[in-house]
MIDOSE-1310 file (N, C-alpha, C; in nm, 2 decimals, decimal comma, always signed):
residues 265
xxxx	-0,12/-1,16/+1,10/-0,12/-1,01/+1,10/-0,23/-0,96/+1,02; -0,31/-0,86/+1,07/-0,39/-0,77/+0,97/-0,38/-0,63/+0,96; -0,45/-0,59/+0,87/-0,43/-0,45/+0,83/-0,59/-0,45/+0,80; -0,63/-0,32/+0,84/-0,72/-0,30/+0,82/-0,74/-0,10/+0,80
xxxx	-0,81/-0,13/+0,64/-0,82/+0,03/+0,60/-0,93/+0,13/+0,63; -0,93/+0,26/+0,66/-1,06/+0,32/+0,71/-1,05/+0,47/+0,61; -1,10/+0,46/+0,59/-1,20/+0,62/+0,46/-1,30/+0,64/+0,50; -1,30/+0,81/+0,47/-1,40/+0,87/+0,51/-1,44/+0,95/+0,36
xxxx	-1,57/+0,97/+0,35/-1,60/+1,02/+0,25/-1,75/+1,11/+0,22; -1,77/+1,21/+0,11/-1,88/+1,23/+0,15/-1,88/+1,32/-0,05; -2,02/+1,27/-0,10/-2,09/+1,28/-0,21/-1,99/+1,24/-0,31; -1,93/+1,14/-0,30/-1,78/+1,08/-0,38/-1,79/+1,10/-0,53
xxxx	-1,92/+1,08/-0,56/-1,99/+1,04/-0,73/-1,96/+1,21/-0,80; -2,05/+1,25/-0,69/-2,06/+1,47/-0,75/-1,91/+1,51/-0,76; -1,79/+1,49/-0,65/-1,69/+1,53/-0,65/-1,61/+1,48/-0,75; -1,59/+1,36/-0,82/-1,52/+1,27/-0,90/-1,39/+1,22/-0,78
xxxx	-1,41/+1,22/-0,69/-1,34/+1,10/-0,62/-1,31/+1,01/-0,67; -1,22/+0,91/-0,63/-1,18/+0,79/-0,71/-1,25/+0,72/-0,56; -1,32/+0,71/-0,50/-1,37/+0,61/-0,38/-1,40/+0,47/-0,44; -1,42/+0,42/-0,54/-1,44/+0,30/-0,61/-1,33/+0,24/-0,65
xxxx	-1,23/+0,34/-0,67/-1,05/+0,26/-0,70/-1,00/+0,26/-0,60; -1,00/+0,34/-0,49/-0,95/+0,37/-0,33/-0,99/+0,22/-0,32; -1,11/+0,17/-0,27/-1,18/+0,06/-0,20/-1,14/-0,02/-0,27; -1,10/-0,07/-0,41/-1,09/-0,19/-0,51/-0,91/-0,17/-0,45
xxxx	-0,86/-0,06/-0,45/-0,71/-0,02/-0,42/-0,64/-0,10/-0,27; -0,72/-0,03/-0,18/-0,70/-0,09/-0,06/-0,74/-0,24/-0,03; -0,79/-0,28/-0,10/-0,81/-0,48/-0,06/-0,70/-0,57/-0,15; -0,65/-0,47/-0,22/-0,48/-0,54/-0,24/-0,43/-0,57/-0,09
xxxx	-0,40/-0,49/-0,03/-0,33/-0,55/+0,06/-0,40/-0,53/+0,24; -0,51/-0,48/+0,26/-0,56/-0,48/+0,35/-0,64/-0,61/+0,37; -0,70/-0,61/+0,48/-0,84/-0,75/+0,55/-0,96/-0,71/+0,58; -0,98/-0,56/+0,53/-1,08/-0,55/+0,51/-1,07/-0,38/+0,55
xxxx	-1,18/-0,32/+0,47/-1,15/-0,19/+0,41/-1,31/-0,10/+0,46; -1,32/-0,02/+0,58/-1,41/+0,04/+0,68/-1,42/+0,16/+0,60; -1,56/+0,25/+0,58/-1,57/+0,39/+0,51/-1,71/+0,44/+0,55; -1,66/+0,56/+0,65/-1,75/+0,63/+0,70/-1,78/+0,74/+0,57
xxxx	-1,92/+0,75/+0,56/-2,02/+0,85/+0,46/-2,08/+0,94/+0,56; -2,04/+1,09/+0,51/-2,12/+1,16/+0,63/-2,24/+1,18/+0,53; -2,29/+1,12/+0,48/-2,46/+1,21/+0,48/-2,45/+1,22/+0,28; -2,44/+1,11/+0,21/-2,41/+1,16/+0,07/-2,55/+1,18/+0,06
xxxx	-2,58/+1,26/-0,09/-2,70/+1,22/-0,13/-2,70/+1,24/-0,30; -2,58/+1,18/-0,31/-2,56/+1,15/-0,50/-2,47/+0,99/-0,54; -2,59/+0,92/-0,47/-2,55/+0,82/-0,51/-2,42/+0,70/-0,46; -2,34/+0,82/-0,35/-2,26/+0,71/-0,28/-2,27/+0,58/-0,21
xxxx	-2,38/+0,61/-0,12/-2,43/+0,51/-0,04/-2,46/+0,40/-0,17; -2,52/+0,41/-0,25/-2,52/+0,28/-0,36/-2,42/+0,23/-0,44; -2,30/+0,31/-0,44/-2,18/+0,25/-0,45/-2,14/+0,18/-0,40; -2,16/+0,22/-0,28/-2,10/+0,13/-0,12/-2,12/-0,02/-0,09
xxxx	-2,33/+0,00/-0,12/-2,37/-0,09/-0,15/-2,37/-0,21/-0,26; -2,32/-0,16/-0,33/-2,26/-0,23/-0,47/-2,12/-0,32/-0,40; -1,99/-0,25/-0,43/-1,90/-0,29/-0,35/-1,90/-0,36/-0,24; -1,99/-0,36/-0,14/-2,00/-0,49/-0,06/-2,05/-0,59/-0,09
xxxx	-2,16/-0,60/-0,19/-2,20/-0,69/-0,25/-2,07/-0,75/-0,30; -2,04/-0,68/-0,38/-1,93/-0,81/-0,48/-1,81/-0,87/-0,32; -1,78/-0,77/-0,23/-1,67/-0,82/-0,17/-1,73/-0,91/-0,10; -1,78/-0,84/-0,03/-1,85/-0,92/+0,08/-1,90/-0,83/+0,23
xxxx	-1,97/-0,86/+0,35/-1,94/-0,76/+0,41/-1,87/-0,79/+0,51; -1,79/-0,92/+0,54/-1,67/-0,96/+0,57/-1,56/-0,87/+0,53; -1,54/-0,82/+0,43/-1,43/-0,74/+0,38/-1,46/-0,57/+0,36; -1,60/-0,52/+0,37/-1,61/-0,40/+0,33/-1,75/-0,37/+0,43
xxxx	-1,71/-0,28/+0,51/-1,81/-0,25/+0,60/-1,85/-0,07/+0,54; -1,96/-0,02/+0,60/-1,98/+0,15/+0,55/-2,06/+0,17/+0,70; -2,06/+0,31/+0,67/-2,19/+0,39/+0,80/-2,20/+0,52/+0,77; -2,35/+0,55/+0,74/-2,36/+0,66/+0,72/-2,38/+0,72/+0,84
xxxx	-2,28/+0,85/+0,88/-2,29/+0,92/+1,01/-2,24/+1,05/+0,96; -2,33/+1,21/+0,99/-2,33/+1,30/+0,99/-2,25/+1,34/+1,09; -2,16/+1,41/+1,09/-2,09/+1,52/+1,17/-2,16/+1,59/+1,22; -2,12/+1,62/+1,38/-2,24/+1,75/+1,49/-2,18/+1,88/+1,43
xxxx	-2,04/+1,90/+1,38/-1,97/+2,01/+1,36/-2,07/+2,03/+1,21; -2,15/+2,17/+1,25/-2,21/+2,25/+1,11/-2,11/+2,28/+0,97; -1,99/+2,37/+1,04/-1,91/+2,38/+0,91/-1,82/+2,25/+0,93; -1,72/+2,24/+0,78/-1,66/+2,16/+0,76/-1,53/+2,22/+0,80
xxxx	-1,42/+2,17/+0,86/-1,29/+2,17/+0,86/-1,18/+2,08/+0,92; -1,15/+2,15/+1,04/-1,00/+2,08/+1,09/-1,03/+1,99/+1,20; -1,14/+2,05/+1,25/-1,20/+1,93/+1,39/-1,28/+1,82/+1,34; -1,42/+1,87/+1,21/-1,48/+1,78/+1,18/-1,45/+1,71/+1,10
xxxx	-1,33/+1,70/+1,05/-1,25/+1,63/+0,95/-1,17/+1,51/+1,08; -1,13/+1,53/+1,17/-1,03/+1,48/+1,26/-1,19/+1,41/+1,37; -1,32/+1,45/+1,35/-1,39/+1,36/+1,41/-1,43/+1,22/+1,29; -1,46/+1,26/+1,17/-1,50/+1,17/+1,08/-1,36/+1,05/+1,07
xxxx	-1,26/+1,13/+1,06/-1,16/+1,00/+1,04/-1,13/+0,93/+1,19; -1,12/+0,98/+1,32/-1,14/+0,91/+1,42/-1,30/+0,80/+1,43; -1,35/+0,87/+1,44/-1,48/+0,76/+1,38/-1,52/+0,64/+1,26; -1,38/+0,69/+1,16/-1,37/+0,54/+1,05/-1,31/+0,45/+1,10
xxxx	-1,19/+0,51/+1,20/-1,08/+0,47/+1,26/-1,15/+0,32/+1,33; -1,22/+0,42/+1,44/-1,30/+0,30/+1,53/-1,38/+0,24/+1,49; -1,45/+0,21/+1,36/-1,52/+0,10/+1,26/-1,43/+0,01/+1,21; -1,35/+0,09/+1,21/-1,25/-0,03/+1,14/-1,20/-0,16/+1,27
xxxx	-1,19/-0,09/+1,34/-1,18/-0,16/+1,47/-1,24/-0,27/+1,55; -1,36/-0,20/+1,52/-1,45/-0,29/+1,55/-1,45/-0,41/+1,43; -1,50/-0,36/+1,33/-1,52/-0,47/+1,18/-1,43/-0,55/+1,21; -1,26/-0,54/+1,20/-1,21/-0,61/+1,21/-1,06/-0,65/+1,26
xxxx	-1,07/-0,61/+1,38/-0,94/-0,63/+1,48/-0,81/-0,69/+1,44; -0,82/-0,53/+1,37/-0,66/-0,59/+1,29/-0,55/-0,49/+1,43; -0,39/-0,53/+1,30/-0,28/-0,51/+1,40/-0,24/-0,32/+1,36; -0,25/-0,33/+1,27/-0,23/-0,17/+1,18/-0,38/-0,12/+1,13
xxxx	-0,35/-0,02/+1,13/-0,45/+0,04/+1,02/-0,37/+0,16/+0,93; -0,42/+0,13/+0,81/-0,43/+0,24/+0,71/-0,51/+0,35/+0,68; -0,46/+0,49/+0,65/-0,55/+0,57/+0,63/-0,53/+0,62/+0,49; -0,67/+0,63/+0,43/-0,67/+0,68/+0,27/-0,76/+0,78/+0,26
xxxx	-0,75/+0,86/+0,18/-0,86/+0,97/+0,16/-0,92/+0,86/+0,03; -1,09/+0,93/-0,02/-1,11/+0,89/-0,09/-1,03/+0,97/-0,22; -0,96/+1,01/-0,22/-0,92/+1,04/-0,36/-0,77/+1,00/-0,39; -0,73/+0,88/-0,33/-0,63/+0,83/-0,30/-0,60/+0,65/-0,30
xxxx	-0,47/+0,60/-0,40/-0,50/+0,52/-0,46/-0,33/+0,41/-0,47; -0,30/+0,27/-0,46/-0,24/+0,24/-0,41/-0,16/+0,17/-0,56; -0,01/+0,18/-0,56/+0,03/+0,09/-0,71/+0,00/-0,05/-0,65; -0,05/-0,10/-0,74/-0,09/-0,27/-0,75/+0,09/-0,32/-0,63
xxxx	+0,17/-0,31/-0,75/+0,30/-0,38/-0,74/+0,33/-0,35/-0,59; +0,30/-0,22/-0,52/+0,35/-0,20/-0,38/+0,25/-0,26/-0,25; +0,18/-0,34/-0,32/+0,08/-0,40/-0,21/+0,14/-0,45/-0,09; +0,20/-0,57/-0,17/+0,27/-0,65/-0,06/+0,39/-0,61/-0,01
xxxx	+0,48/-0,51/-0,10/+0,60/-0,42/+0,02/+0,50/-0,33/+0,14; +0,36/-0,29/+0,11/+0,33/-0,26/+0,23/+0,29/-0,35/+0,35; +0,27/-0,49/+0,29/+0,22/-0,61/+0,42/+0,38/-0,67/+0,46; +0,46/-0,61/+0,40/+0,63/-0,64/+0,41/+0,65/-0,59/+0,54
xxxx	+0,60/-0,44/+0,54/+0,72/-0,35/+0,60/+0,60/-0,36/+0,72; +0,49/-0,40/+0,78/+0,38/-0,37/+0,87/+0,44/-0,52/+0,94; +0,47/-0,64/+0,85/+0,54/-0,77/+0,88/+0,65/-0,74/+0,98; +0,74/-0,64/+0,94/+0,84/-0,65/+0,99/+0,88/-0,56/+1,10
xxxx	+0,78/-0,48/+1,09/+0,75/-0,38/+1,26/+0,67/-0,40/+1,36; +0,58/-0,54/+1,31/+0,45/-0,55/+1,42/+0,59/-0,60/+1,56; +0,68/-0,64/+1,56/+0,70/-0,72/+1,68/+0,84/-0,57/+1,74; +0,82/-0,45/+1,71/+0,94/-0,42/+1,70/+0,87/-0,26/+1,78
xxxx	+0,90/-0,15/+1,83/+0,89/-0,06/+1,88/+0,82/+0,05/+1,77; +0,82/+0,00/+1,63/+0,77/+0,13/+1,56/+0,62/+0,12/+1,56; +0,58/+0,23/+1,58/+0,39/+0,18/+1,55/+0,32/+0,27/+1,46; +0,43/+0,33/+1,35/+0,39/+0,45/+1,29/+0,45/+0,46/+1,15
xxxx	+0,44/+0,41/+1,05/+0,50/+0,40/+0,90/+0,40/+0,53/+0,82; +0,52/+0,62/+0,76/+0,56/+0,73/+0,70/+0,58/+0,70/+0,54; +0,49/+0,70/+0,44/+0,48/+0,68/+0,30/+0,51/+0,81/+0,24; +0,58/+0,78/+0,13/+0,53/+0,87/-0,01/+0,46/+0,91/-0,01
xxxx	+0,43/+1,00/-0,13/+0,29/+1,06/-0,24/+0,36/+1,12/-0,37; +0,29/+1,09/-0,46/+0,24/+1,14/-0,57/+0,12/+1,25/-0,57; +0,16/+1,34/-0,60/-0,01/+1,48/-0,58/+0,00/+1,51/-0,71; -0,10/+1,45/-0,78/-0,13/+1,46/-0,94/-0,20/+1,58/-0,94
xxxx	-0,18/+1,71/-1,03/-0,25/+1,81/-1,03/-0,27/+1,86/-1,15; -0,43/+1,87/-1,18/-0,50/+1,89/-1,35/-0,47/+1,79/-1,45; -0,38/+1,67/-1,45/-0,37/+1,64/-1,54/-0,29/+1,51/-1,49; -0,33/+1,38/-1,56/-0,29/+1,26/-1,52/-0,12/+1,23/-1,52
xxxx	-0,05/+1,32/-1,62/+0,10/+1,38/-1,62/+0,18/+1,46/-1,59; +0,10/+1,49/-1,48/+0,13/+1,58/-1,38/+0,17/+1,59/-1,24; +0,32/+1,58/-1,18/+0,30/+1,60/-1,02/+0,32/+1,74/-0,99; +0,23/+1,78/-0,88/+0,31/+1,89/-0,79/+0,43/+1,81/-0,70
xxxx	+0,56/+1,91/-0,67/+0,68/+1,87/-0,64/+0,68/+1,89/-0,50; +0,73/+1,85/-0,41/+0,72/+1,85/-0,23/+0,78/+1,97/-0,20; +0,76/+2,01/-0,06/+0,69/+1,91/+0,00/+0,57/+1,90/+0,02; +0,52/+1,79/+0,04/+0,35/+1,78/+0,01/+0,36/+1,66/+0,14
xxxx	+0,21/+1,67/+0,25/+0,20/+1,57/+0,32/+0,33/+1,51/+0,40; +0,43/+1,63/+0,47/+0,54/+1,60/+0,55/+0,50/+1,53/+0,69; +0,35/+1,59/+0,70/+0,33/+1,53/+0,83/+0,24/+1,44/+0,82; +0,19/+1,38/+0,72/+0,09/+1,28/+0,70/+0,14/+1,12/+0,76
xxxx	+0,12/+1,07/+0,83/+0,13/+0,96/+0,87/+0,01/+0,84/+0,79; +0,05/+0,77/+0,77/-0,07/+0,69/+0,67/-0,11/+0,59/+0,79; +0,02/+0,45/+0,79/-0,01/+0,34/+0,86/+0,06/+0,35/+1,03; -0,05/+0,33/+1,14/-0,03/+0,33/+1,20/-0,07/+0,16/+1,31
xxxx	-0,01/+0,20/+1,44/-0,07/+0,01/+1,50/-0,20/+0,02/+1,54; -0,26/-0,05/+1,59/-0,40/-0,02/+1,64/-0,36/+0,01/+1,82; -0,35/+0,08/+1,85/-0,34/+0,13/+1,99/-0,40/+0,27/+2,02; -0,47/+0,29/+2,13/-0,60/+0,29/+2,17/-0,57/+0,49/+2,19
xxxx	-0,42/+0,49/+2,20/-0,38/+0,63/+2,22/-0,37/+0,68/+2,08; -0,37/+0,63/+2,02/-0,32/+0,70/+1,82/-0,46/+0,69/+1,80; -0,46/+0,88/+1,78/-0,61/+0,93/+1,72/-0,55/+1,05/+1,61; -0,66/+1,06/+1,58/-0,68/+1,22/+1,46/-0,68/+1,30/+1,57
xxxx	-0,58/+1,44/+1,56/-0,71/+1,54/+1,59/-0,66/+1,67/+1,56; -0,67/+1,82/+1,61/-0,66/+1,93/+1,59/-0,51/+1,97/+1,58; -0,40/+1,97/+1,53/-0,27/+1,98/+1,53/-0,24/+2,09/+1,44; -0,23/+2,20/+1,47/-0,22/+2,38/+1,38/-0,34/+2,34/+1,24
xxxx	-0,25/+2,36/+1,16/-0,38/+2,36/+1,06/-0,37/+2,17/+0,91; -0,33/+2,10/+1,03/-0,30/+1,97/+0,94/-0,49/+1,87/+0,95; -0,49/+1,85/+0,84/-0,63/+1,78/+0,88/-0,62/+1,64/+0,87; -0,50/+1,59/+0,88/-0,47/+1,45/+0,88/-0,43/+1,41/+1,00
xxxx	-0,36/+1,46/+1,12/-0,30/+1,46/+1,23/-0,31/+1,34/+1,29; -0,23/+1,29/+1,33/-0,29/+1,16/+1,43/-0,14/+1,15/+1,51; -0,20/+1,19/+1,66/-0,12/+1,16/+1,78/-0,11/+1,05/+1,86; -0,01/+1,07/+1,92/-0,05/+0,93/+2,00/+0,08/+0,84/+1,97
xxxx	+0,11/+0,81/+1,85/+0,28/+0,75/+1,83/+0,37/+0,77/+1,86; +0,50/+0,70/+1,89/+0,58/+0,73/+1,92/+0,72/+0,72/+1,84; +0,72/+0,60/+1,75/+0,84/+0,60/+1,63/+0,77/+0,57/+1,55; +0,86/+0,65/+1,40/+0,81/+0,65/+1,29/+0,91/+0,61/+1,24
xxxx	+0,86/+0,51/+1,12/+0,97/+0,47/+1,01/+0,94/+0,56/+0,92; +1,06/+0,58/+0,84/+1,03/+0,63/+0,71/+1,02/+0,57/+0,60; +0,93/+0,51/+0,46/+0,97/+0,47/+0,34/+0,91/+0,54/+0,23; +0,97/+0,67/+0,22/+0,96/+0,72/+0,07/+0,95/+0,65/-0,02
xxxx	+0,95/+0,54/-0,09/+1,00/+0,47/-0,19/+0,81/+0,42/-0,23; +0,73/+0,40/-0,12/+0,64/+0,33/-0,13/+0,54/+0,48/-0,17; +0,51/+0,47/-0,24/+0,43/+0,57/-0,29/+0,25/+0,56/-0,32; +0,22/+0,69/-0,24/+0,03/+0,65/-0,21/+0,04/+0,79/-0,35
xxxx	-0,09/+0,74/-0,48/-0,13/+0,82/-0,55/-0,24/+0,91/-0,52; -0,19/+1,05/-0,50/-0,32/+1,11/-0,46/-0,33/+1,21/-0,57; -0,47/+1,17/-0,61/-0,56/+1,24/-0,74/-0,61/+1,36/-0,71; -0,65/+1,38/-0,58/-0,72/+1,49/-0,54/-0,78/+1,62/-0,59
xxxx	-0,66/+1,70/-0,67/-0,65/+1,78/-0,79/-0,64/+1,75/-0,91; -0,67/+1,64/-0,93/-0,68/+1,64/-1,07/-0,87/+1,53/-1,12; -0,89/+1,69/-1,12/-1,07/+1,62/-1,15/-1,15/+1,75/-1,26; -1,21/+1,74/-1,27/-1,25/+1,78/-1,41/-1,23/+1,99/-1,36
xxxx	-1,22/+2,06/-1,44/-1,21/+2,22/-1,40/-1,34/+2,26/-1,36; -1,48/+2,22/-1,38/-1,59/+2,25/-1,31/-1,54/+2,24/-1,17; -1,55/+2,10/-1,13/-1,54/+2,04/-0,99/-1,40/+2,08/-0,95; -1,31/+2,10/-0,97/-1,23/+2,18/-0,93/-1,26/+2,36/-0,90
xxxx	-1,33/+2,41/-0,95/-1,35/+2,54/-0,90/-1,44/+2,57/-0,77; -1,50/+2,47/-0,78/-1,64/+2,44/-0,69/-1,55/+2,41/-0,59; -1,41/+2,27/-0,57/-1,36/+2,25/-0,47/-1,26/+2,37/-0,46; -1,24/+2,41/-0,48/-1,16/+2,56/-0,45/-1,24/+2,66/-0,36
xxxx	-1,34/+2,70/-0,43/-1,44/+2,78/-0,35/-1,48/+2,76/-0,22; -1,48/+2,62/-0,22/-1,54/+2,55/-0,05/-1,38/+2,52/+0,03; -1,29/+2,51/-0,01/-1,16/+2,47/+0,08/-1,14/+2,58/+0,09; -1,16/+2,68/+0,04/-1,10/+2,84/+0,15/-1,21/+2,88/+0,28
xxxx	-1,31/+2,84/+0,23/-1,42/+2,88/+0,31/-1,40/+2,76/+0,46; -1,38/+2,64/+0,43/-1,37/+2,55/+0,53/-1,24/+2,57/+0,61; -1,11/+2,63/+0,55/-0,98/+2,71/+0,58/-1,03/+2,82/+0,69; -1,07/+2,91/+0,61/-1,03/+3,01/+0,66/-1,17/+3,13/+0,68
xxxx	-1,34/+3,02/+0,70/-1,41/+3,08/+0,78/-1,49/+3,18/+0,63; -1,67/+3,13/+0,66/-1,73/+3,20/+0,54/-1,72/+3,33/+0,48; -1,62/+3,39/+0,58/-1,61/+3,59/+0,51/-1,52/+3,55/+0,41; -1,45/+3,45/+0,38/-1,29/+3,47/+0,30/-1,31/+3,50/+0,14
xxxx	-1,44/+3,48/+0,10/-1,42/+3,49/-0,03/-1,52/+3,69/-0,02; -1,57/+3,69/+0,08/-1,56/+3,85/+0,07/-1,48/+3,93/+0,05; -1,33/+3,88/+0,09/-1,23/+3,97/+0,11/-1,14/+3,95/-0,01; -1,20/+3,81/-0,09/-1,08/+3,81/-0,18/-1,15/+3,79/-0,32
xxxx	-1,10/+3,73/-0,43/-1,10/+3,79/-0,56/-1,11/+3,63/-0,57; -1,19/+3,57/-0,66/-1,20/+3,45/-0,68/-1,16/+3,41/-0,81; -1,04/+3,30/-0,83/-1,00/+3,27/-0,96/-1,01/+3,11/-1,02; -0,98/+3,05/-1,10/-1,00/+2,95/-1,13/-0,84/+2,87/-1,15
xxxx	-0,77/+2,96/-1,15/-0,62/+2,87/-1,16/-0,55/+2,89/-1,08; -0,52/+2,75/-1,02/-0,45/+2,74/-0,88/-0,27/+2,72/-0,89; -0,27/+2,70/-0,98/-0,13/+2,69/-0,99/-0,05/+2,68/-1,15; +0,11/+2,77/-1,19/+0,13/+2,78/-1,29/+0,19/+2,59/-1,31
xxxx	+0,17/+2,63/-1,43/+0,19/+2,49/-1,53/+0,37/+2,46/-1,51; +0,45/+2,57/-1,47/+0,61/+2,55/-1,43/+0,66/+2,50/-1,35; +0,57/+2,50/-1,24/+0,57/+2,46/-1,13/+0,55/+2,28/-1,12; +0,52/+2,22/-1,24/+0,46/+2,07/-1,18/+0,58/+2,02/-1,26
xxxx	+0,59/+1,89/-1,22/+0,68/+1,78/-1,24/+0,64/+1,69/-1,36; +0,67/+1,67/-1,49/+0,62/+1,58/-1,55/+0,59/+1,45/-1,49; +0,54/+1,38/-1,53/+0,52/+1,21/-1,44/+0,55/+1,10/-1,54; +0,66/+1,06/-1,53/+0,69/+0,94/-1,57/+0,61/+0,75/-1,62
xxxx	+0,61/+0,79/-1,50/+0,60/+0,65/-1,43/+0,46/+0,61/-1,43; +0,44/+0,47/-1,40/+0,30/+0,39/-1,38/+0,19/+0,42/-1,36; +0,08/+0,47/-1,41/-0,04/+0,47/-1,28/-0,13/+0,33/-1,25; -0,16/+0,33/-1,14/-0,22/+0,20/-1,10/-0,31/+0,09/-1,18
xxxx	-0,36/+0,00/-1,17/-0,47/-0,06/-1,30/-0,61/-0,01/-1,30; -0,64/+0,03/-1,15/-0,78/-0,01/-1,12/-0,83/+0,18/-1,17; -0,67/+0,27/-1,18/-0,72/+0,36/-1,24/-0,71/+0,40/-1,40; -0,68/+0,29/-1,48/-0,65/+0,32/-1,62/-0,80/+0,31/-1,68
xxxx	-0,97/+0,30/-1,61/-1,04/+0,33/-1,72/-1,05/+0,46/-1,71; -1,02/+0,53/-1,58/-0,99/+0,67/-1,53/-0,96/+0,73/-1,67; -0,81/+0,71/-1,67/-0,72/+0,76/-1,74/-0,78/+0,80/-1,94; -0,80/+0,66/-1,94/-0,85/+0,64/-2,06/-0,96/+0,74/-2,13
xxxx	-1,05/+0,77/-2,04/-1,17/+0,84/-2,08/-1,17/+0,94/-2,03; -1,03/+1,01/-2,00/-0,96/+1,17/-2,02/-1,08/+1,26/-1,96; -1,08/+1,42/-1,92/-1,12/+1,51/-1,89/-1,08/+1,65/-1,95; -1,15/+1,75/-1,89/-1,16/+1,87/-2,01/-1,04/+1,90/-1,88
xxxx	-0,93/+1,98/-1,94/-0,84/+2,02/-1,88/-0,88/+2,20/-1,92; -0,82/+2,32/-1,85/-0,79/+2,42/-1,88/-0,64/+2,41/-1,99; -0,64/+2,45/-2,12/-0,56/+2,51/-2,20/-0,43/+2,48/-2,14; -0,39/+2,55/-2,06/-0,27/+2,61/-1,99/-0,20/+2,48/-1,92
xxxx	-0,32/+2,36/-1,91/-0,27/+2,25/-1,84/-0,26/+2,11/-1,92; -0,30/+2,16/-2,08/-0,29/+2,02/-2,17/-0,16/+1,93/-2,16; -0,15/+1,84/-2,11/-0,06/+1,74/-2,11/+0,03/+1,74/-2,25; -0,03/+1,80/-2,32/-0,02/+1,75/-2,49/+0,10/+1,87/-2,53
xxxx	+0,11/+1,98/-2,47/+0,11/+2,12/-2,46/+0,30/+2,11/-2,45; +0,38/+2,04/-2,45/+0,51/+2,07/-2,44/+0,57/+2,19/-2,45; +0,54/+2,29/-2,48/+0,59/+2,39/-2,51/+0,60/+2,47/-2,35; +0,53/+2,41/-2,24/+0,55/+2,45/-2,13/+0,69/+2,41/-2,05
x	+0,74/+2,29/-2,12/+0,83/+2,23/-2,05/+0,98/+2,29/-2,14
């Protein structure tokens, strides 16, 4: 049996992506790990190239391919991950594939309950496995609380009808399955929101625009804080290894979101 992972990504280094722990993340338990770059020009493409160096290109393939779609959104997001999809395919004709964003990151210890549970459906009618998340937001002690990612489908089989594409306003969508297991328990960490407050305002500014069409910030009032500090879940539990130099060498948080700050809770 194989698994084979596919990421899409684009200026990973400028955004603070974790695409270097994603790719170190995914070869826990994938056979090899496919990542479409639409067009970086800060330095990703030589990450890439780094990273296959050490793996190999037996195990880590890339391609830089530009999207025809001008603006970014819901279609050119659902052409870039169909397009990693089918690299991955090609690279390496596995039985499943996984889908990760680059800002998204797997616990060591659940590697192999994911090569468990892909073990135990390849021969069986499911072709669609339904994960957890974690959505760390501002601060490495921090979850937003669900629901988050109800319709995200992660691992799917390799069959020719399961694609990405336009489904209301989800930019993960992928049709074409027919049963889904569920396993909450296995949990994908997604960092996404939690990157330094520059780069978060910047990604704020461009996700409404890629939402909801370049007039939106004409009509509206631009702020820097996305969400109150009441609203998040303290975080217990583990974070991965390949992200503890992450962790270690901390970021400027806004005030209102210092981990350190108990008086919120």
């Amino acid at each position: 049996m194989r698994i084979a992972t596919y990421i899409t990504t684009l200026n990973a280094i400028f955004w603070y992506s974790t695409l270097e722990q994603t790719i170190r993340s995914a070869l826990e338990f994938s056979d090899g790990v496919a990542v479409l770059d639409g067009g970086s020009v800060d330095g990703t493409l030589d990450l890439l190239k780094r990273l296959q160096r050490e793996y190999g290109e037996d195990k880590l393939v890339f391609e830089d391919k530009r999207c025809p779609y001008k603006q970014l959104g819901i279609m050119s997001s659902a052409w870039r991950k169909n397009n990693a999809r089918e690299l991955a395919k090609r690279a390496f004709k596995p039985d499943w594939l996984m889908l990760m964003d680059d800002d998204e990151v797997f616990l060591e210890k659940n590697a192999w309950t994911l090569r468990e549970l892909c073990e135990k459906y390849l021969k069986s009618d499911v072709d669609a496995i339904w994960l957890g998340t974690y959505h760390f937001y501002r601060s490495w002690w921090r979850v937003h609380g669900p629901p988050f990612y109800e319709g995200k489908v992660y691992v799917t089989k390799n069959l020719p009808e399961i694609k990405h594409d336009k489904v209301g306003s989800d930019r993960d969508a992928l049709t074409g399955y027919r049963k889904v297991a569920r396993h909450p328990e296995v949990k994908v960490y997604h960092y996404g929101w939690c990157r330094p407050d520059h780069v978060l305002a910047i990604k704020k500014f461009r996700q409404e625009i890629d939402w909801w069409g370049v007039d939106y910030w004409r009509k509206h009032q631009f702020y820097p804080k996305f969400t109150n500090p009441e609203k998040l879940i303290p975080f217990k539990g583990e974070h991965p290894q390949v992200m503890q130099p992450l962790i270690k060498e901390g970021w400027r948080w806004l005030p209102e979101f210092d981990e350190r700050d108990t008086s919120l809770w």
